[in-house]
N, C-alpha and C positions, 0 to 999 in steps of 0.2 A: 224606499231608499234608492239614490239614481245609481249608485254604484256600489261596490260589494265591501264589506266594513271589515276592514282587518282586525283580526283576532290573533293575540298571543298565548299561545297553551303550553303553562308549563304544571302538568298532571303527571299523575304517577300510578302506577299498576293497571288494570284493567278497565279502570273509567276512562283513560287518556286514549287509546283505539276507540271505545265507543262513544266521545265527546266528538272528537275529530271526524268518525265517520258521519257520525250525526250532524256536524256541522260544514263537513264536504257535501251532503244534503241537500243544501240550503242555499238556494242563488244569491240570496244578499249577502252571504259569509263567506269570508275566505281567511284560512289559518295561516297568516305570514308566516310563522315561527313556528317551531316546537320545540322550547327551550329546555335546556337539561339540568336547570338549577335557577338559582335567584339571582345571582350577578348577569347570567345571559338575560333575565328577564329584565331587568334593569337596564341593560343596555340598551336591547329592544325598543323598549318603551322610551329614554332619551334619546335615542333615534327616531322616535316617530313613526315605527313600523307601523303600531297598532294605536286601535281606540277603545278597545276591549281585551282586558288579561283574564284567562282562566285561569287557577293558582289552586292547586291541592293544597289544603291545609294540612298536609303533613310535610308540605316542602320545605326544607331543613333554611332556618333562620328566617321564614315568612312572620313579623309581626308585625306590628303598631309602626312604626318608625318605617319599615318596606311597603308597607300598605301607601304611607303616605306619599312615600316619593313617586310610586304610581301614579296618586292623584294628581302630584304638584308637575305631571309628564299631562295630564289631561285624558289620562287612559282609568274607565271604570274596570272596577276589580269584581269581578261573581268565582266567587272559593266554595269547593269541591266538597263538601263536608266527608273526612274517614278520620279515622284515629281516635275516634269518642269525642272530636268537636261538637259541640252544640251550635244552635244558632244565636245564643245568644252570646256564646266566648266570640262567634263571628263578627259579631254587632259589636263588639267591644275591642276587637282589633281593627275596624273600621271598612270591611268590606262591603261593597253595595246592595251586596245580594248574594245569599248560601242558595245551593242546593243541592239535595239528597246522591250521594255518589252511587246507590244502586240503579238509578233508570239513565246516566248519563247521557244515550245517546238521545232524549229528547228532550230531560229537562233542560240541559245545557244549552241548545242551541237555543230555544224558548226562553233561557236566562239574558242572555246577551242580546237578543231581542228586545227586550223589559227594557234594559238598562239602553241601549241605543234607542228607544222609544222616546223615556226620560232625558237623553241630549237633545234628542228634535224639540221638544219641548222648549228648551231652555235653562233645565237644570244641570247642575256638574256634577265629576267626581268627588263624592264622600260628603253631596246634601243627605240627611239623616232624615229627609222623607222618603217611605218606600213602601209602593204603591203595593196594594194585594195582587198579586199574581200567579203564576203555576211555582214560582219555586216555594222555598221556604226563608220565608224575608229574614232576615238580620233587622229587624225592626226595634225601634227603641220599649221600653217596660211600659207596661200600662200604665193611665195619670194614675191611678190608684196607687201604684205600689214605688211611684215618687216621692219624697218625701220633701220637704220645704230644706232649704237649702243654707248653707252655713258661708259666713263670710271669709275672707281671705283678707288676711295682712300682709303687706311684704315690704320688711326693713332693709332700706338701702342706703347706699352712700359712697361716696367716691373713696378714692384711694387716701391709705393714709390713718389708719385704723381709727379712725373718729369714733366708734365705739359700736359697732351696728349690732355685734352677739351682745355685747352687753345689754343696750335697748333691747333687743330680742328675745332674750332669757326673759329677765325682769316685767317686762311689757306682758308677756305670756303666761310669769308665775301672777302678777297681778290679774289678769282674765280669770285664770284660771282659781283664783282665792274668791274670786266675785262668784263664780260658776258653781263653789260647793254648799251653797244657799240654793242653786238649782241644776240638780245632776244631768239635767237634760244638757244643758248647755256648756259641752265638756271643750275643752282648749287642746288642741293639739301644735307641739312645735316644728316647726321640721328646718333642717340645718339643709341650704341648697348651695353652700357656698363651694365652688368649685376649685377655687383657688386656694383654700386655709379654712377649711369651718371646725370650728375649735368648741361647737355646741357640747358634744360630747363630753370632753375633757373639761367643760366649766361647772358642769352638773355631775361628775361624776362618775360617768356611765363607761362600759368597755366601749371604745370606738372602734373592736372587732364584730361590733352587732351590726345582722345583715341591711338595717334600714334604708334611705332613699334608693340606693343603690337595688338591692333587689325589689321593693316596692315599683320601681321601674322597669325591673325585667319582668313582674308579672302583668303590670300593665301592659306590656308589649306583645305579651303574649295572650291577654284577653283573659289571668287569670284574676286579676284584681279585683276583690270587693271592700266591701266594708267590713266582713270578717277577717278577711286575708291581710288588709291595712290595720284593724286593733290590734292581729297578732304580732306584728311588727315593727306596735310604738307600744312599748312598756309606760303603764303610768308611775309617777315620782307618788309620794307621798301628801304628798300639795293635789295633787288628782290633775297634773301636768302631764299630756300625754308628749310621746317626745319619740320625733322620726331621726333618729341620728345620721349622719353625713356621713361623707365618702373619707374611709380608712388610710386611702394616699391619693393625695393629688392629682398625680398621674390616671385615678381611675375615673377622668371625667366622661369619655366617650360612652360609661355603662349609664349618662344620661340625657339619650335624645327628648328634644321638644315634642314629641308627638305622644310620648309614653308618659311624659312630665303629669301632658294636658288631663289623662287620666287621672293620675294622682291628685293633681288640684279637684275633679269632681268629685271621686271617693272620698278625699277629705274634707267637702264639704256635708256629706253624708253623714260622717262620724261624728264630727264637733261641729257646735257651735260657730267656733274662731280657730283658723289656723292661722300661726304666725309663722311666717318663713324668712329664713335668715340669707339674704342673696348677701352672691359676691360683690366685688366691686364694678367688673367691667362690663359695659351695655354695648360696645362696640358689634358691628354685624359683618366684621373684615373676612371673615370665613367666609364669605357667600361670594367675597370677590377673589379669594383666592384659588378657587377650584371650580369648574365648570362642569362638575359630576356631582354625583351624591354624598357628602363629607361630614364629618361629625363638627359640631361646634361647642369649644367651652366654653359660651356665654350662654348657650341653651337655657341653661337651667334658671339665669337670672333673669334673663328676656321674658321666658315661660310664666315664672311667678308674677313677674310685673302686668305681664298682657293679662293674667287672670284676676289680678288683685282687686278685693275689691277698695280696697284702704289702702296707701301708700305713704310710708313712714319715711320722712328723707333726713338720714341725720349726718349733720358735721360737726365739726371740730371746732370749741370758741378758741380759735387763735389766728393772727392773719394769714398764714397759711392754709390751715384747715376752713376759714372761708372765702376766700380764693376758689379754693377750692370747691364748695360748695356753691359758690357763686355760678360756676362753672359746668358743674355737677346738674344744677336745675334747667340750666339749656338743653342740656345734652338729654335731661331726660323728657322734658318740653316736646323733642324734637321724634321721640317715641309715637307721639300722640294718643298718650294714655286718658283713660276717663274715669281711673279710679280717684275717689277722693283723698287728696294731697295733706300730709300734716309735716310739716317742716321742723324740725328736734335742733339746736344748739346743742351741744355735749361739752364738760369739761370747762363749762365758761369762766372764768377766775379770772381778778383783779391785776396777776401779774402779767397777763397773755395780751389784756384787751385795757388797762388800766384803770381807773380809779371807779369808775361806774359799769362794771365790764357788758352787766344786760341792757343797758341802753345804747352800749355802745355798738354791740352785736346787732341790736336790732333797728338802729339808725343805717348799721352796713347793707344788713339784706335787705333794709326797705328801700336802701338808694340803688344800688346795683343789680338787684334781680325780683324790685318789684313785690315784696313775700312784706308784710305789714302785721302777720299773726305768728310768728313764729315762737316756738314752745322753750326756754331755755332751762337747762338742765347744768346744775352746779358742779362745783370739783368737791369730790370727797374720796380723795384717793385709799385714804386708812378702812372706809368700811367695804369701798370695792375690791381690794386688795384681800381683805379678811374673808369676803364672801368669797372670791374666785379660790384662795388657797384651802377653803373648807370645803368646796364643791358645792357650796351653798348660795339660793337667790340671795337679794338684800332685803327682802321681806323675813326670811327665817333670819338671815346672820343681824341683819341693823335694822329693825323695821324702823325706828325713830330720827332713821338719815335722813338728811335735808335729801338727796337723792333719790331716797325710795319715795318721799312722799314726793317728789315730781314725777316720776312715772306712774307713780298709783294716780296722778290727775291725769298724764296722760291715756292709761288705759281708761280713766272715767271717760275720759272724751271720747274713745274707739267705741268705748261701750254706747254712750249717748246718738251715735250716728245709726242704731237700730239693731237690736239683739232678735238674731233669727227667732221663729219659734218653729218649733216642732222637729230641730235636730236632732239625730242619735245622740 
């Protein structure tokens, strides 16, 4: 190295003198900082002090979501293991590299060496390759003990309630009726909507249960697995596993994108198919609004969509709600997503769109936004209405509705696009 690589130390008790002296040591090191919390370290690091943070992992609020803003600072992170961390809760809050907090004054400087080796190279903060070295890697699980992977839905749709929990429920109970011919391939739902998710209160459930919301603080915290995520989503009786939403609107901040990203791979673990119920708005206007580290409420719909592997886009048959939708598919175009796209009509009736209403719908979306396959989905307001007031899907309240048997082709279709094997 031609000149000496700034390091930010913010440790605690007795390894934090003997990290420091070990790394006052060392001619290529020099400790810019000795930060006395997470906000100094964050500042730090948006400052550009350092290119390496040391970070005790018992420093109060270090997780998944602080990990990241380090990295998106371009500062690699090696965390201090005390407190009963493991290396692999480390690996799961996304640090580059643990090591052992009894030898600090050698492994550390030794650690930040590793990781400023892997810059010169060409690799960045929070590649999930991590080379064998003196410390004790936060390295990912053995191929072995990976298991084949489960797919992701994510029902979306612009504003203007064109029906996206209902798609949601429905689309999910139907998976889920397919899945109890094979219990491996179980259905998990999870309500992301951060503006209004109304999952809870459609099926019945107390929407005082701790779901996405704490599902998210343990991801953050590196305590998420797949047992910790089954405890979490109760199954219905349909064998529909179900991650309930946020209790009050107001509590969207308890879910950043970086602890989300966890939840989408744990639930690929667990089920087969998870369907997630996003909000409406995709906008990324928080990122212009603050020039510091800021929470965003579109996180959680942006999250689903960037991981989905199936994208359900449904609107409203009315000239409004496809305007609307018209509108809706630039915008999510303009995402540059690569999951595979199925476009939903909802609600389509004779009085909205007149005498031929599914021709008429799909003579619109194929002139103005290009979409030639589009899925239409009828009005049957009496057995929607009966199911939402009994907390019931329309597979238990009406299976014989012209409506359920179009989502039950619907989800024939999700299913046709490749049913994982070997999910939990």
């Amino acid at each position: 190295m031609s000149r000496r690589a700034g390091v930010l130390c913010a440790l605690r008790g007795p390894a934090e003198l003997a990290a420091v002296r070990g790394m006052g040591g060392d001619p290529d090191l020099e400790v810019v900082r000795r930060c006395a919390d997470l906000p100094e370290l964050l500042a730090g690091a948006a400052a550009g002090l350092g290119q390496v943070a040391v970070v005790s992992t018992e420093l109060p609020g270090l997780d998944r979501d602080a990990v990241n803003s380090l990295h998106s600072c371009g500062v690699w992170v090696v965390a201090v293991l005390d407190g009963g961390w493991s290396p692999d809760r480390a690996r799961l809050v996304g640090v580059d590299l643990a090591v052992l907090s009894g030898e600090a004054a050698s492994t550390v400087p030794a650690a930040v060496r590793d990781v400023l080796g892997r810059a010169s190279r060409g690799e960045h903060p929070g590649d999930t390759a991590v080379p064998d070295g003196v410390a004790v890697p936060a390295a990912p699980p053995p191929p072995e003990q990976v298991s084949v992977e489960g797919k992701v839905v994510a029902v979306w749709g612009p504003t203007g309630a064109p029906g996206r929990t209902t798609v949601a429920v429905n689309l999910a109970a139907e998976l889920a009726g397919s899945a109890r011919r094979a219990p491996e391939h179980a259905t998990l739902l999870v309500d992301a909507d951060t503006y209004g998710g109304t999952v809870a209160q459609v099926l019945g459930l107390l929407d005082e249960a701790p779901g996405i919301a704490a599902a998210a603080r343990a991801a953050g915290t590196g305590r998420l697995d797949v047992a910790c995520l089954a405890a979490l989503t109760p199954m219905l009786d349909n064998g529909l596993r179900v991650l309930t939403g946020m209790s009050r609107a107001d509590r969207w901040p308890e879910l950043p994108a970086a602890s989300l990203e966890v939840v989408w791979s744990v639930a690929r673990e667990l089920a087969a198919w998870t369907v997630v119920d996003c909000g409406f708005a995709i906008e990324q206007d928080e990122a212009l609004s603050y020039d510091t580290r800021a929470p965003r409420r579109n996180a959680a719909t942006l999250s689903a969509l960037s991981a989905a592997d199936v994208v359900v886009v449904v609107g409203a048959g009315d000239p409004v709600g496809l305007q609307r939708l018209v509108r809706g598919l630039g915008e999510l175009s303009g995402l540059g997503l690569v999951a595979h796209r199925l476009v939903v009509v909802n609600r389509v009736r004779a009085s909205a769109s007149g005498p031929r209403p599914a021709e008429a719908v799909r003579a619109a979306l194929r002139r103005y936004a290009g979409v030639a396959d589009a899925r239409i989905i009828g009005e049957d307001q009496t057995a929607c209405d009966g199911a939402t007031l009994r907390a019931r899907t329309l597979a238990e309240h009406a299976p014989t509705s012209p409506v359920r048997r179009e989502l039950a082709a619907l989800a024939a279709e999700v299913l046709s696009l490749g049913v994982p094997v070997g999910a939990h």
